[in-house]
N, C-alpha and C positions, 0 to 999 in steps of 0.2 A: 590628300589622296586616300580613299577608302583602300583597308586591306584585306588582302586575298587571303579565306584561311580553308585549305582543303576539309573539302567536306566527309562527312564518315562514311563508309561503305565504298566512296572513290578509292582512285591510286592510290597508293602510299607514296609519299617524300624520303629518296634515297639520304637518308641524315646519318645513322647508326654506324658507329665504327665499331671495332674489337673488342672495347673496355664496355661498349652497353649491350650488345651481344653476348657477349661472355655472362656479363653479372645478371640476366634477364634468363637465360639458360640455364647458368647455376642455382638460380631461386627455382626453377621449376625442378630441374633434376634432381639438385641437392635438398628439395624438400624430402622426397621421397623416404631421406635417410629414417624419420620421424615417424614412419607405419612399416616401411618394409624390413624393419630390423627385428622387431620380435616375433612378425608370423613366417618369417625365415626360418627361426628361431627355433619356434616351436617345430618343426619338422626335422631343421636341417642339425638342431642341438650343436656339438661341439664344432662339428663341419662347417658353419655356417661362414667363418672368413674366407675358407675354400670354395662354398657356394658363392660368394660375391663376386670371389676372383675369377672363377671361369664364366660367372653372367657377363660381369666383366670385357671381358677377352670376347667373347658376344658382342657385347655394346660399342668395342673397339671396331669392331668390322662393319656395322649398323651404322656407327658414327661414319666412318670414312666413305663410305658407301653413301649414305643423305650430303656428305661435303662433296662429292665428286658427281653427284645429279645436283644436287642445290646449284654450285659453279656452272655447271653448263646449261639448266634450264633453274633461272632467279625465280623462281616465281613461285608465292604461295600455294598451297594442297599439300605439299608432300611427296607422299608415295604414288599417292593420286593425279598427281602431275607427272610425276615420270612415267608410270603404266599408260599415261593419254600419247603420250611422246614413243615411247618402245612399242605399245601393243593396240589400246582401240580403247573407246572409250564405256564396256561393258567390264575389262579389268579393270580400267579406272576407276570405276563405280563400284567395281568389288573393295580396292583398298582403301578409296573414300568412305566406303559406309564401315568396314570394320574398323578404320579408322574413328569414325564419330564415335562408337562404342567405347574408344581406350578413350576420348576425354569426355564422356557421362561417365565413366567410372572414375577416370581422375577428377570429376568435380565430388559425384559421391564419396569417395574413399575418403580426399583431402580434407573433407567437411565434415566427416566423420570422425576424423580424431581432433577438430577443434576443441570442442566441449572436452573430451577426455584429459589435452593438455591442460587444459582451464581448472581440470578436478582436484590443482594442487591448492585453488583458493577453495573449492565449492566439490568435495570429495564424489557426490550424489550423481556429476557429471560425466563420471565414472563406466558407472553401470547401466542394463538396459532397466529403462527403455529409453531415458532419458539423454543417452549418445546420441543413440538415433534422432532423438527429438532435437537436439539441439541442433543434429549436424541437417538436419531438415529446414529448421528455422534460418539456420546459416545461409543453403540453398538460396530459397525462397528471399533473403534480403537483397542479395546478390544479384537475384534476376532482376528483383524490382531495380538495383542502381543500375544493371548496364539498359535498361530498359528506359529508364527515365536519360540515361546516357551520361552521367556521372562518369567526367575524366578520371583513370586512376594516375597518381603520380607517379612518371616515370624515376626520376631521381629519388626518391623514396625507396621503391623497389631495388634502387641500385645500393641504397645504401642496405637497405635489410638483408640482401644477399650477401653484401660484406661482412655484415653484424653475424650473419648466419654462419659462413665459411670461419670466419673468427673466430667461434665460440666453439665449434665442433674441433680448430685447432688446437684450442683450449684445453678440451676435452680429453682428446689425443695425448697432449703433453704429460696431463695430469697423469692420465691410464697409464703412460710407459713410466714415469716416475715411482707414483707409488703404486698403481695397482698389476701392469702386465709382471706374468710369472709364465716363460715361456712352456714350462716343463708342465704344469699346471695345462696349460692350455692342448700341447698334444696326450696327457693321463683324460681328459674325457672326451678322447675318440678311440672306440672298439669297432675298427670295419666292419658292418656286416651284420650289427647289435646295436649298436649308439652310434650313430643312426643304421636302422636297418637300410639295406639296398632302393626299396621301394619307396620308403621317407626322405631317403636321401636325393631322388631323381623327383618326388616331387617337391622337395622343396626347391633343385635346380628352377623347374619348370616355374615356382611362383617367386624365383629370385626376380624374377625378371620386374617384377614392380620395382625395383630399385631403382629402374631406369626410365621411370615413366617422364614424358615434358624431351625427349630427344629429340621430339618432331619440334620442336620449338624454334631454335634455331632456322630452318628450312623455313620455316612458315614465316619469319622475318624476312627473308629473302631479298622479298621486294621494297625493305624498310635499308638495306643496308648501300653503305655508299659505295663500297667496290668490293660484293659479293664473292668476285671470283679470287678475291685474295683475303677477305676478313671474314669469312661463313667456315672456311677449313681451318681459317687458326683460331676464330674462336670454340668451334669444335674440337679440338687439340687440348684445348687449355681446360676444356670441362672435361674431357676424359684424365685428364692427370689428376687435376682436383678430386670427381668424382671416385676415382679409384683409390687414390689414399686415403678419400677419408672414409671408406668403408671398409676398406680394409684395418685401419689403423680403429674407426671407432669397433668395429662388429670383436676385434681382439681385446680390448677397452673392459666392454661389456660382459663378454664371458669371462673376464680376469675376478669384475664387481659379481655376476651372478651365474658362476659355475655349475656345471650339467650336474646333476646328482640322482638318484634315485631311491622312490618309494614304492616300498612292496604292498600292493591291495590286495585284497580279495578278490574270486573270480567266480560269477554266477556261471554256474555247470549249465544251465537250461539255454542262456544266451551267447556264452562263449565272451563274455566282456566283463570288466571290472566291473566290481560294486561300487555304487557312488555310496563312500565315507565322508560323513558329516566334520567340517573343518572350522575355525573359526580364529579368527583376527589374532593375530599375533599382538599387536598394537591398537591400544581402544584409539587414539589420533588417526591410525592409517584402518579404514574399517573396509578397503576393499583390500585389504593383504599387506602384508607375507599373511599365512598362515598356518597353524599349527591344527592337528588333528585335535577334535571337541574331544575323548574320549582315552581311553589308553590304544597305542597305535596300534595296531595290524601287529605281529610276531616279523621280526626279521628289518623293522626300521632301526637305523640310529640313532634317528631321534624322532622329536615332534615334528619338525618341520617339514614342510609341504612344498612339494616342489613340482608337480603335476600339473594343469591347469585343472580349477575352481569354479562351480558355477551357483547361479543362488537361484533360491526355489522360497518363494515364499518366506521370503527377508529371512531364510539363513544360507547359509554357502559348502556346496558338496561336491566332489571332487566327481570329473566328468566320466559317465563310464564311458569306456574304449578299448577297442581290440588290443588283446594283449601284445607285444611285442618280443616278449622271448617268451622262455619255458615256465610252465606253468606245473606246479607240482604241488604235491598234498602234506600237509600240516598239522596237526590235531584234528581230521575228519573233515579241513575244509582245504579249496584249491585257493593258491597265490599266485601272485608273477610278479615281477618285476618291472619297475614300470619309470624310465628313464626322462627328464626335464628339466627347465632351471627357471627362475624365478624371469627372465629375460623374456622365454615365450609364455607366461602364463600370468601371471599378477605384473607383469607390465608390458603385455602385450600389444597393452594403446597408446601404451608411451614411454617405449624403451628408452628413450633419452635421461625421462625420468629419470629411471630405474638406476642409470648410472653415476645419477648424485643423489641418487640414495644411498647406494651403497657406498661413495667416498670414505676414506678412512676419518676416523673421528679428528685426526692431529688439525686434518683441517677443516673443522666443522662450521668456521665464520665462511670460508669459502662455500659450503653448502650451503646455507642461509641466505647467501646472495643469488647463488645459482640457481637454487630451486626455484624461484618466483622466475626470476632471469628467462630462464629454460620455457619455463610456462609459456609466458606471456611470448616470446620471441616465434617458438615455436608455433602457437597459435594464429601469431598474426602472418609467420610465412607460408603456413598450411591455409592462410584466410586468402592471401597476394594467388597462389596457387589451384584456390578453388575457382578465383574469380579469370585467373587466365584459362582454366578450361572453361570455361562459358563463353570468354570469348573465342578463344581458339574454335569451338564447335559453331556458335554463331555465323563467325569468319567462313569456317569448311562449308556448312550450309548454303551461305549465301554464294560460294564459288559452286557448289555441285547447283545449284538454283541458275547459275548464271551461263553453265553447260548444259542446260537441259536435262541433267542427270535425277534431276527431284523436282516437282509438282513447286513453281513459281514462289506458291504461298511462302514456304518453308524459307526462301531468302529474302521477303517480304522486309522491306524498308519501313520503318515508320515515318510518314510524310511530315510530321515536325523536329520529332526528336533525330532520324536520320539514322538510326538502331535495327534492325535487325532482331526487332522484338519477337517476331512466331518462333525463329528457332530457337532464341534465348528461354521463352517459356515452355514450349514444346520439351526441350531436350532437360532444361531443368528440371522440370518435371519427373520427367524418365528419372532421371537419378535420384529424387525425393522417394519415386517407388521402391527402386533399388534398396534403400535402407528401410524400408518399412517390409522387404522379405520374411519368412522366418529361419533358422539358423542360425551359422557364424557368418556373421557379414563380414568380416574383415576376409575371411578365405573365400567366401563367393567373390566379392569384387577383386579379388587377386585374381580366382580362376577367372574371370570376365575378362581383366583387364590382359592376361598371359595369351587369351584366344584372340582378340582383335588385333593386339599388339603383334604376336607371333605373323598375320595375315599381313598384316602391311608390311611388318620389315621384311618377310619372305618376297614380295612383291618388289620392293625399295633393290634389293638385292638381284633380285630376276630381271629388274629394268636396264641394271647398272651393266651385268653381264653382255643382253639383249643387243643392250645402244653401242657398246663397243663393235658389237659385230653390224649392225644396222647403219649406223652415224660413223665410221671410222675416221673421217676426215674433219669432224665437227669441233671447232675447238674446245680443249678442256682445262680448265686451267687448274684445275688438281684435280690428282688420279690418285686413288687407293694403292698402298704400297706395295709390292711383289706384284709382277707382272707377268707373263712368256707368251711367245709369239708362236702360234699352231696357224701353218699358212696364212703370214698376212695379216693374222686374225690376232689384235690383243687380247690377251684373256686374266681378267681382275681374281687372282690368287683369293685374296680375303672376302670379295665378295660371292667366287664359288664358296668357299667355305663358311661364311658366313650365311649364307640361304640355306645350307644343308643344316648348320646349327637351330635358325628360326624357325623350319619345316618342321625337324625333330622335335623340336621343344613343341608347339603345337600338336605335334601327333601325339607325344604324352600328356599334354592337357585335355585332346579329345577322349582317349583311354583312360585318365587315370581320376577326370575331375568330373566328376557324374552332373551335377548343377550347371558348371562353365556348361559342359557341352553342350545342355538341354536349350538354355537363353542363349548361349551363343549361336547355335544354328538356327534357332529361331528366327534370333534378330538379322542374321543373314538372308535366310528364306524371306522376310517381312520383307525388308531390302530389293531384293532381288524382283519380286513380285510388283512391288511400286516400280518398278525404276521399267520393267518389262510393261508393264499396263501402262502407265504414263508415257512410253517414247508410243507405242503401239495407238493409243488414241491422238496425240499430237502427228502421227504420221511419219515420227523421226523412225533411223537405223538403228538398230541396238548397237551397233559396230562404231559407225563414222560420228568423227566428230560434227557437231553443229556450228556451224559461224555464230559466234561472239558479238554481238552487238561494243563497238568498242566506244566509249564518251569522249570525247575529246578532251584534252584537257584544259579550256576554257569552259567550258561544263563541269569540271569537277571540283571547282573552286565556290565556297559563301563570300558574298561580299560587304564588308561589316565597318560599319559609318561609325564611328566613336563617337563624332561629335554631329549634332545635325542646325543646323538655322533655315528656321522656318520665317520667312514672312510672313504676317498674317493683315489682314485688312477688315475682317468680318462678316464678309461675305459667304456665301455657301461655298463657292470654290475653297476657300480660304477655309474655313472650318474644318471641309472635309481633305483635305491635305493635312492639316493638325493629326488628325484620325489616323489618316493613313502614317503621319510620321511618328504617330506614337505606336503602330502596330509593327512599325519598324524596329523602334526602339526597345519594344518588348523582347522582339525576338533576339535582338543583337547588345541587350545591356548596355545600349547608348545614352548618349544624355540630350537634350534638345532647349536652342535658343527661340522661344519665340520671338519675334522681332514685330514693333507694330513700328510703323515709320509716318512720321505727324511731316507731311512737307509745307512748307509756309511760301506762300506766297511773295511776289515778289516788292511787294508794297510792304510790306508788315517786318518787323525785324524780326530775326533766328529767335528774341526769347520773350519774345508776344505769349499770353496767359493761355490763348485759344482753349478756351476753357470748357468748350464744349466739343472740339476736337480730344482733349482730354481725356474728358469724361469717358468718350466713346473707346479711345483706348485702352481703359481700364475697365471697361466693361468685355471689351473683346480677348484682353489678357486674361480676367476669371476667367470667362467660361474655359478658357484655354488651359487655365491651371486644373478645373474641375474635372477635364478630360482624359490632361497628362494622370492626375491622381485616381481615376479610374482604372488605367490601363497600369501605374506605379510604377512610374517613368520617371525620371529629372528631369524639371523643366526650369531653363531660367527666363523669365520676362523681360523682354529689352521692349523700352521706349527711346527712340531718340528723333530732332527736329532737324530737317534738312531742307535745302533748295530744293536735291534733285534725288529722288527718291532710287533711283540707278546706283549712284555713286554711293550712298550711307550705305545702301546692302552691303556693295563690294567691301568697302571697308569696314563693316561690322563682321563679315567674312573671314577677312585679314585679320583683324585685331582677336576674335574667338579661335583661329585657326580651325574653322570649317572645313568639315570634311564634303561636307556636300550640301548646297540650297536647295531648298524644297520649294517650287512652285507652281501655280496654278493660275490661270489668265483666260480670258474667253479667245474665240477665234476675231481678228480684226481684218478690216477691210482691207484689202492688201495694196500697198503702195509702194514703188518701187519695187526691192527686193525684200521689204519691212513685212514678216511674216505676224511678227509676235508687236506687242505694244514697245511704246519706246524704253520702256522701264526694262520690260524682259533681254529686253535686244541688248542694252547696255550690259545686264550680266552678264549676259552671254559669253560677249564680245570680253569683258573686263576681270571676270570671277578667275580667284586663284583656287579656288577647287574644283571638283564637280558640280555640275545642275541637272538639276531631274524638274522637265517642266512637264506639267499636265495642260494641253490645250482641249478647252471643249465647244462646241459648237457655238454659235452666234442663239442667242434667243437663252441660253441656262439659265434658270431661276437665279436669282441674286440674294431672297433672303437670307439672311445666316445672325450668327450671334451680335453683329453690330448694329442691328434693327431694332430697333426702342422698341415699336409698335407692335411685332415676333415676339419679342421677350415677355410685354404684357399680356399678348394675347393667350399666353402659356401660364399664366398666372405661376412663374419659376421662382420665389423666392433666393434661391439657391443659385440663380442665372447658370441654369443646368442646360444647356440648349441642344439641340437635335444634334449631332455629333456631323458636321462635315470634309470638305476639302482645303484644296490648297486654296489662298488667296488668289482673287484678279485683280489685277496690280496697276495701278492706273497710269495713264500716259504720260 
């Protein structure tokens, strides 16, 4: 019996319990840890475990809120699927398309710090332009596999999430062991100065990259076997996870690469520090620590450089920036004070690094492991992470494609691979540009990823509120915790406050991130404008939703022959059924028995030389092998002698364990109920698998490759013959 194997862009198969949810969520979220720790960093300095903790506390409301719409509507989009449920299908399309935004930037961003982890074998992978380039190339391989449709391995994924969660608890261990000093940790926060007010709120606003891949979960949805009770606890288990270990590494960190400060110069004409020339602490490490080229500035303690560094013409100088405290005068020139630590600036692209660099020496065989360890581990869960948002976006694409929400194309199937290839290149794309901007790419795709992000959980949030009052009776099988009842009416506690969190936090991204805001409203207007001209030309509502064309699900299954036996006789029929069962076989990596069947007559014994019977079989086999080896297919050759050419099928059938016979017969003059010849009719009646016959009208050519006369008249050396069908099978 051929097996059913759902096809791609169909249903999903409810299979996924807790433990593959969990660890498919953790890989996406807990990558995060790997870029959002040092551009935190850089802003939020000593604050920065308190920035996680209230993103955090965020993320908690976010989560429960996607676990209590995910339960009550299973089904992939998201937030975009709850706004079609609560509101119309013009909200939907607002948090679907801001939605697409956060995974073009989680595929840029993730891809982006490939190369950087990698720069512990290959240091050069480090710096621009070469980040960018790598994580471009990264892109770009990535499209090409889900395009060609390269399965990625699920269990793999499961173990590298363990391997991941592992080793950051590792990390953890190490930090409280030998490095946390707790007092250390509250001496580099001065409210109000380290970090200023303004630094501090934004780096809240781009904590929020910590959390990216939440939507991940929800979007499994419809992968999972019993949603309404394993989507909220695997939800559960990632915010615990997720929260200790950022909490526990971001303390880690600051313990290995403490906030410290360097006093610069202050050009009077521009109101910003002087960029001071700096250089490499260590000739091994040539993109940092680094130490000032020169004698320092008046008022440092030492050489060391704790600012973030940038390089101009293969040397490296320290970045000018608005001062942040007081600025006062010196031997005839202005200073300030200019607060940092080594965490956001020289290992900004790979703070993990950063924190087994700085390990204590006692255990420096432990560094030596870890470093490469770190690298590679890193690299390949930020590579697992680029490749889920390509499909995740893919995925959203072809659901807003399937709502009428976008222009067809966009969820466009490939008719062989069965991929989703326009949006996989399209939106790849887009995030290849993304890194080829100019600036700080790592703070633009924060501020990118912080505006999209903030739109849908605000929406995610405003559904969850909405549907309570809308749907009261609808079943839920988890609700967000804290409740109260205002007439009748439940009202979700964490999810009001959780949208006022999201809301805010976007309204300081639109105020405070000049770039986010410019691409971000952009890409919304672009958005809006398609989606407004597409329903308006197609004749659809901007409001109501469209009926869904739904496939049944005997349509959404491939059906895939492992094994195939062809009989062949030499005929045209018979040729072109070979053809057609190797074009099967291509597509399904089958393997195929050609069968030529010698039957003997009833005078003649079973093993008579029939020597020219023979012949012809072994000329009808080549070309049969020449064909299979054309298309680079397995073929095995069967010849065997029978009375009754019915019955050897059947049982060459049996004995191969046949998935299916392939054949091909003319139309016969009909007697009784005898549609097919006697030969067919027996299989019919007797095959222990499937049969696929081709009937073709009375009068079909007959030449084919077991034609002496054909074969010469083609002067074929090679007995390369006209490629045909199934055999006509004689009576």
């Amino acid at each position: 019996m051929a097996r059913r194997k759902l096809r791609e862009g169909q249903g999903l198969k409810r299979v996924l319990g807790v433990p593959a949810l969990f660890s498919t969520a953790y890989g996406n979220v807990g990558s995060s840890i790997y870029y959002a720790l040092g551009v935190v960093a850089l802003w939020a300095l000593g604050v920065t475990p308190l920035v996680f903790f209230l993103t955090g506390l965020l993320f908690c409301t976010t989560a429960w809120s996607y676990a209590e719409a995910t339960a009550m509507v299973p089904e992939a989009g998201g937030s975009s699927s709850f706004a079609r449920r609560a509101f119309n299908e013009f909200v939907s399309f607002g948090a679907g398309w801001a939605l697409m935004l956060d995974y073009i930037v989680t595929v840029a961003i993730s891809a982006f710090f490939v190369p950087n982890y990698l720069a512990v074998f290959v240091p050069a992978l480090k710096t621009q332009p070469y980040n960018a380039i790598g994580g471009i190339v990264t892109i770009a391989a990535l499209v090409a596999i889900n395009v060609i449709g390269i399965k990625e391995a699920a269990r793999l994924n499961i173990v590298l999430a363990l391997l991941d969660l592992g080793t950051q608890v590792l990390l953890m261990a190490i930090g409280v062991v030998l490095l946390l000093q707790p007092r250390m940790l509250i001496e580099q926060i001065e409210w109000g100065s380290v970090p200023t007010w303004s630094h501090l709120i934004y780096g809240v606003s781009i904590g929020t990259i910590a959390y990216t891949g939440i939507e991940t979960v929800s979007n499994m949805a419809e992968e999972a076997a019993n949603p309404d009770r394993d989507v909220p606890r695997a939800i559960n288990y990632v915010l615990i996870a997720v929260l200790g270990v950022y909490l526990g590494i971001s303390m880690t960190a600051l313990s290995a690469m403490p906030v410290r400060a360097n006093v610069l110069p202050v050009d009077p004409r521009t109101g910003k520090t002087v960029a001071v020339e700096v250089v490499a602490k260590d000739d091994h490490e040539p993109n940092g620590p680094f130490v000032f080229a020169g004698t320092p500035p008046p008022g440092n303690d030492g050489a060391d450089v704790y600012v973030p560094a940038e390089q101009r013409g293969g040397r490296w100088f320290t970045q000018p920036s608005e001062p942040t405290g007081d600025v006062y005068r010196e031997g005839g020139k202005e200073y300030t004070k200019m607060y940092g630590s080594l965490l956001g600036s020289v290992y900004a692209e790979d703070p993990v690094v950063g924190i087994v660099r700085f390990m204590p020496e006692s255990v420096s065989w432990l560094k030596a492991i870890l470093m490469p360890w770190v690298g590679i581990l890193a690299a390949t869960i930020l590579l697992i992470a680029t490749n889920a948002g390509l499909i995740g976006v893919s995925r959203l694409a072809y659901s807003l494609g399937q709502h009428r929400q976008v222009p067809a194309v966009l969820g466009r199937v490939h008719p062989q691979r069965m991929t989703p290839y326009v949006a996989t290149i399209v939106f790849g794309v887009i995030a290849c540009l993304l890194l080829m901007l100019p600036g700080d790419t790592i703070t633009l795709l924060a501020d990118l990823y912080a505006f999209g992000a903030m739109i849908s959980f605000t929406v995610a949030h405003v559904s969850v509120v909405w549907l309570r009052h809308k749907e009261p009776m609808t079943l839920r099988p988890f609700r967000t915790p804290i409740n109260f009842t205002v007439r009748d009416y439940s009202v979700p506690v964490l999810a009001v406050v959780g949208g006022l969190g999201t809301f805010t936090v976007w309204c300081v991204v639109v105020a405070t991130h000049p770039m986010g805001r410019l691409i971000g409203f952009s890409w919304m207007a672009a958005g809006i404008a398609m989606y407004v001209a597409y329903r308006r030309v197609n004749g659809y509502s901007l409001t109501r939703t469209v009926e869904k064309v739904v496939v049944p699900e005997s349509m959404q299954e491939d059906i895939v022959y492992d094994q195939i036996l062809v009989p062949i006789t030499g005929t045209r029929i018979s040729d072109e059924m070979m053809v057609l069962a190797c074009q099967l076989a291509t597509e399904k990596n089958s393997s195929i028995d050609a069968l030529y069947v010698i039957e003997v007559p009833m005078n003649l014994p079973l093993d008579a030389p029939l020597v020219e019977e023979r012949a012809r079989a072994e000329r009808v086999l080549s070309a049969a092998r020449v064909i299979a080896s054309q298309f680079k297919v397995k073929l095995n050759p069967v010849i065997v002698t029978t009375r009754n050419t019915g019955r050897a099928i059947v049982e060459e059938a049996q004995k191969r364990r046949s998935e299916v016979i392939i054949m091909g017969t003319a139309r016969k003059r009909r007697i009784a109920d005898r549609v097919f010849g006697s030969t067919v009719d027996y299989v019919l009646r007797n095959a222990p698998c499937e049969v696929l016959v081709n009937l073709v009208p009375r009068g079909y050519p007959t030449e084919g490759s077991g034609d002496e006369d054909d074969l010469a008249a083609r002067g074929d050396e090679d007995d390369q013959p006209t490629p045909g069908a199934f055999p006509s099978m004689p009576d």
